[in-house]
Structure formats: C-alpha cells, structure tokens
SEDO-840265 format. One record per residue (C-alpha): x, z, y; residue in one letter. Coordinates in pm, whole numbers. Each point is the difference from the previous one (the first is absolute). Layout:
<nodes>
<node xx="X" zz="Z" yy="Y" type="a"/>
...
</nodes>
This chain:
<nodes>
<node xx="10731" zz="20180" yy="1562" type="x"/>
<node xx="-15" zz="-128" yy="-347" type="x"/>
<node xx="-283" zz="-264" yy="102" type="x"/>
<node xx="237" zz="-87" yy="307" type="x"/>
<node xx="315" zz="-64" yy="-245" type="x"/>
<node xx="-151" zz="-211" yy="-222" type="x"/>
<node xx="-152" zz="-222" yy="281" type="x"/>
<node xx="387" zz="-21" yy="139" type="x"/>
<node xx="104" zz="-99" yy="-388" type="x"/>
<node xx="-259" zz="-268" yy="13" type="x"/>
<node xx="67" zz="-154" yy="298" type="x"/>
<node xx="326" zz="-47" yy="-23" type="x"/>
<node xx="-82" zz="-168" yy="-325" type="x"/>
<node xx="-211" zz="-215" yy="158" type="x"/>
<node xx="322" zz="-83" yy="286" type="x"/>
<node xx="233" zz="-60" yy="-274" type="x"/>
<node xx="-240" zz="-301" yy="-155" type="x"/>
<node xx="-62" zz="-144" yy="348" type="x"/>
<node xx="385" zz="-7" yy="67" type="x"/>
<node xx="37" zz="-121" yy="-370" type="x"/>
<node xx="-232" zz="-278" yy="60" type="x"/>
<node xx="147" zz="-75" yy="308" type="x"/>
<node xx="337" zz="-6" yy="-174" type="x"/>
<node xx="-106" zz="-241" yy="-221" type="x"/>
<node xx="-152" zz="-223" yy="284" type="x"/>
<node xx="348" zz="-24" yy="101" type="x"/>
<node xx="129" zz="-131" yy="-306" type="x"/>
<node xx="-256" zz="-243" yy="-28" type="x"/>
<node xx="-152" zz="223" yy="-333" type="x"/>
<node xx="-342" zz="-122" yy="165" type="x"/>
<node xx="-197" zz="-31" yy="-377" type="x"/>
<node xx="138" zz="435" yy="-11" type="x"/>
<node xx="-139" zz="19" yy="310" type="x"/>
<node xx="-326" zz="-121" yy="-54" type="x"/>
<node xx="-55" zz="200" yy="-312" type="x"/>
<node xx="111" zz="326" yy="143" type="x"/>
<node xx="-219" zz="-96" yy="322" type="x"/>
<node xx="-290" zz="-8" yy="-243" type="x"/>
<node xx="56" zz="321" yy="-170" type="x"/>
<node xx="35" zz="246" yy="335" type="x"/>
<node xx="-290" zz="-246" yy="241" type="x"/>
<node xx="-236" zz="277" yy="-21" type="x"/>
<node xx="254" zz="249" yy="143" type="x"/>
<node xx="114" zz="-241" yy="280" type="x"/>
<node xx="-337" zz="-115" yy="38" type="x"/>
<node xx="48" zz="15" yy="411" type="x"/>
<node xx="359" zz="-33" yy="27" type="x"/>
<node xx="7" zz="-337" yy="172" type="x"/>
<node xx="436" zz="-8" yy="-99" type="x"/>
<node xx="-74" zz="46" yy="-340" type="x"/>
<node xx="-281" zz="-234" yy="-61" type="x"/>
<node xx="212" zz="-279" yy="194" type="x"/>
<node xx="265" zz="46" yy="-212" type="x"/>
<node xx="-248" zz="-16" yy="-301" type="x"/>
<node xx="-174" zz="-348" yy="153" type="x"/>
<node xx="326" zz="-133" yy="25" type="x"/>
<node xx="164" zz="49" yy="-271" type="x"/>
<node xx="-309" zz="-86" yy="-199" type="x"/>
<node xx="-1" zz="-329" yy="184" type="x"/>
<node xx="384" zz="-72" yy="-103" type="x"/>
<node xx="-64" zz="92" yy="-395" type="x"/>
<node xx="-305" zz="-257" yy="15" type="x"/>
<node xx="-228" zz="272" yy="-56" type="x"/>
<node xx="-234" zz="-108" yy="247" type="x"/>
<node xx="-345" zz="167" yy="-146" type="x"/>
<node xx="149" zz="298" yy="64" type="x"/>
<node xx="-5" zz="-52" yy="409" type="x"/>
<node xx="-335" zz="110" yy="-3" type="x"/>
<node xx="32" zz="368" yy="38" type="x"/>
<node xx="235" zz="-43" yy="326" type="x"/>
<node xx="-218" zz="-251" yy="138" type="x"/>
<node xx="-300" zz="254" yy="-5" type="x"/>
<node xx="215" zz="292" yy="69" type="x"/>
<node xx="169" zz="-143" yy="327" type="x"/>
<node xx="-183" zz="78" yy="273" type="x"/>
<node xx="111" zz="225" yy="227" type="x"/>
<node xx="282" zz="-196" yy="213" type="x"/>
<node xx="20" zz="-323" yy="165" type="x"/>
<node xx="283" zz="-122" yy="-228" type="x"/>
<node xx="-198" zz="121" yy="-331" type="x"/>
<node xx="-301" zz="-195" yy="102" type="x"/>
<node xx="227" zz="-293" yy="47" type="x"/>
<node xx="167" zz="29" yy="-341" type="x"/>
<node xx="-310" zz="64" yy="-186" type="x"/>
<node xx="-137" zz="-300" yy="115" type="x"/>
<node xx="334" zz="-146" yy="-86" type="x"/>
<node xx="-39" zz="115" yy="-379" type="x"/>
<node xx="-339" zz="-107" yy="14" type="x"/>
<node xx="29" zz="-323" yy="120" type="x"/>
<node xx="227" zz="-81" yy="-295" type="x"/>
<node xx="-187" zz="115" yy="-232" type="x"/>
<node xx="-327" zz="-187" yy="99" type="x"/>
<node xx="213" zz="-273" yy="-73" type="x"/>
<node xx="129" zz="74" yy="-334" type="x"/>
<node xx="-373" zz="69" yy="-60" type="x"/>
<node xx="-123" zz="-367" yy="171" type="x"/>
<node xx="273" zz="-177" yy="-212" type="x"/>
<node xx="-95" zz="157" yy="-309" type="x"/>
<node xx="-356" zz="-130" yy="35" type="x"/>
<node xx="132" zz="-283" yy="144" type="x"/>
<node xx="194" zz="-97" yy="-308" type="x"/>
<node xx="-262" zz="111" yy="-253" type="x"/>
<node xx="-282" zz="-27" yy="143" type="x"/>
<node xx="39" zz="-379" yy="172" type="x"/>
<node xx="-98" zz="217" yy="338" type="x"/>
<node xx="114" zz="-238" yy="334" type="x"/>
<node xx="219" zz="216" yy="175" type="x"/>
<node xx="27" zz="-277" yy="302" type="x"/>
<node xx="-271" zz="32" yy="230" type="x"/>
<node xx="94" zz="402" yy="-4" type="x"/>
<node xx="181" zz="81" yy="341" type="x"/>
<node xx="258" zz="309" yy="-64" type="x"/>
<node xx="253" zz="257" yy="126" type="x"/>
<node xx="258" zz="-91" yy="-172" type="x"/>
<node xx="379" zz="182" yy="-42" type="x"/>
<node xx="374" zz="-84" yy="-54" type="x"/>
<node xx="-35" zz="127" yy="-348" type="x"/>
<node xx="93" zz="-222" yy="-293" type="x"/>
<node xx="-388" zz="-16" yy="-82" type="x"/>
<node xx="-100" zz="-74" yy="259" type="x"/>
<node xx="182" zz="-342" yy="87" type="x"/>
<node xx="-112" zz="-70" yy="-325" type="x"/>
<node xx="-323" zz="56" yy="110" type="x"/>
<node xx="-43" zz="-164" yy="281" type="x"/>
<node xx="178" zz="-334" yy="-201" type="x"/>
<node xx="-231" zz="13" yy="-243" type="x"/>
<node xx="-311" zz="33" yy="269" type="x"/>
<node xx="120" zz="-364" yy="111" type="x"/>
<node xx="-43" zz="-146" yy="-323" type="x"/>
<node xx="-385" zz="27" yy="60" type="x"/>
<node xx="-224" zz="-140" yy="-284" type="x"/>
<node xx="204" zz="-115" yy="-317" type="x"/>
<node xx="27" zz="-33" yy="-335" type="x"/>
<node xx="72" zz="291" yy="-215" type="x"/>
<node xx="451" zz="-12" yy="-75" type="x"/>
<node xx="137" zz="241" yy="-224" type="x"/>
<node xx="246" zz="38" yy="285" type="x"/>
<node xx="94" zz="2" yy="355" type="x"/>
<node xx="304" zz="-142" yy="165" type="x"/>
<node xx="40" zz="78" yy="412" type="x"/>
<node xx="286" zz="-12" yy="229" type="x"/>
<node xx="61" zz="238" yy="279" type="x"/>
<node xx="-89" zz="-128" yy="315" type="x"/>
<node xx="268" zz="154" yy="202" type="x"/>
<node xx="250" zz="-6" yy="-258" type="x"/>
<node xx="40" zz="-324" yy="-272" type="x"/>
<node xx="248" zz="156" yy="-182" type="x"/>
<node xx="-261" zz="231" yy="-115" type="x"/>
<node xx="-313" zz="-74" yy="-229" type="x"/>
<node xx="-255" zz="184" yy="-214" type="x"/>
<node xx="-190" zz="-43" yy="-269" type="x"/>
<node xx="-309" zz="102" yy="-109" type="x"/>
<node xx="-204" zz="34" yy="-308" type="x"/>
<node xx="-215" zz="293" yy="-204" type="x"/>
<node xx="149" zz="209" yy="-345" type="x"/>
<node xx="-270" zz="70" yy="-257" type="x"/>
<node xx="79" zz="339" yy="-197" type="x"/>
<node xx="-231" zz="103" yy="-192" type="x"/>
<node xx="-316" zz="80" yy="120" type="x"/>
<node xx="185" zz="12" yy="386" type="x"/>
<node xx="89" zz="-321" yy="246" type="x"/>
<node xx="344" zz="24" yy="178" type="x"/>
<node xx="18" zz="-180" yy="303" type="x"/>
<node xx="374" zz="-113" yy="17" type="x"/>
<node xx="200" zz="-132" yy="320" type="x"/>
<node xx="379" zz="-97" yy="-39" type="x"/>
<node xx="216" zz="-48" yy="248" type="x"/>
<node xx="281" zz="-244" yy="40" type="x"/>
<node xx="255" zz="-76" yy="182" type="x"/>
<node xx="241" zz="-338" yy="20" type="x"/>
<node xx="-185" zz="-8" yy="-363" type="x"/>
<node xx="106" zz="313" yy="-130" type="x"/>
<node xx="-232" zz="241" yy="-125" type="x"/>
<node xx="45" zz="335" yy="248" type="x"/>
<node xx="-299" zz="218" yy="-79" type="x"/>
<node xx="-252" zz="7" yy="-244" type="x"/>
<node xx="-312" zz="167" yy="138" type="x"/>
<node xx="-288" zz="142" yy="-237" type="x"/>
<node xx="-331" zz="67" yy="113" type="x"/>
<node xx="-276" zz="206" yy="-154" type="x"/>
</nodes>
C-alpha cells in the first residue's frame, strides 16, 4: 500500500510537468520547454505526446541538436515516423550547411527532402549556389515570398562555430536564429 502511494505521488508528478510543458507550449515558452523536455526524456521515453511536444518546442527555441532523442525514440505510430523524419531531415541540414560553410563541402549535386522550416529554404537556396567562392555571408530571397529574405553566415565563440540564419522581412530584422 505504501509502495502503491508513492507510485500515485510520482505519477502525478510526472502529469503535472507534462501539462506544465504543455502550458508553456501554449505561450510560446518553447526554450522552457525544451529544457524541461530534457530533464524528464528518460521518464517519457515512449510517450509519443510528450516527446512531440519536446521535438517541437526544441525546434522553435533553435535547439535543434537536441531533436535527436525524439527522432530515435519515435517509432511506434505512423505520424511519429513521419515527424521524426521531419526533425531529422532538418537537422541533416543544419549538419550539411555547417560543413558546407566550413568545410568548402558542395552541397549542389546532393538531392534532398527538404521542409517548410526556416532552415530549410535556406538550405535548399544555398544548394543552388553550387561551387563558389568562400563569402563571409549569405544573402537569399524567398522564393514564394520577396518580401522575405535571409541571411546567412557562421559565429566563432571560442573554441565553438555558430551557424547563424536571420530572417527578414520588407528589410526588417524578424528573427535571429542561432545554431550550435
């Protein structure tokens, strides 16, 4: 009985910081998210909700690294197949453009998924570009969209490479995002 109460305790613990996250999803507290995802993954481990919400939210903060767990963990469903390959097509790319930018690798002959994630237009503009010259920075316009445009360029810190992607719209600066 004792055993049984303190299993009840827990859980309900472990309710109240999947309704917390998702609380903060709602607010668009997706960088909270994220971290809180990370501390409780083991415990939703196969709890397809939970490591959705994680992915996602993790996608919105930028923290895109961290899309690895749900992409190995969702497996079980036809729609968590189709988002891990989702998260994991974005994050080949963040991966491909690294190299790509600091490694001179020739992203162009490479034939892709590709997403309607901020990355990956980027991605697939900078693909076009084919062989070039080394810029310190990358200017591309949406094709669906003029109004919008991104730029592109890497961050050194330290002993770490940022690769950085800004977004733009009628000129205006409207998101900064930071990659690791």
């Amino acid at each position: 009985m004792k055993y049984f109460l303190i299993m009840i305790f827990s859980l309900s613990l472990y309710a109240d910081a999947k309704h917390e996250m998702l609380s903060f999803y709602q607010n668009k507290k997706y960088e909270q998210v994220c971290n809180m995802g990370l501390k409780n993954l083991t415990t939703y481990s196969n709890d397809e909700e939970y490591l959705l919400l994680y992915g996602f939210s993790c996608l919105k903060s930028d923290n895109i690294d961290r899309l690895n767990a749900p992409v190995a963990m969702l497996k079980s469903s036809k729609e968590a197949r189709s988002n891990a390959a989702y998260f994991s097509v974005i994050l080949m790319q963040k991966k491909l453009l690294l190299h790509s930018l600091v490694d001179g690798y020739n992203l162009s002959k490479l034939k892709l998924p590709t997403t309607n994630y901020v990355l990956s237009k980027v991605f697939d503009l900078y693909s076009k570009i084919g062989e070039h010259e080394r810029r310190d920075f990358y200017l591309f316009e949406d094709t669906k969209n003029n109004k919008f445009t991104y730029k592109l360029y890497l961050e050194h810190h330290q002993n770490q490479i940022a690769l950085v992607l800004e977004e733009y719209y009628d000129g205006v600066i409207i998101k900064k995002h930071t990659y690791w």
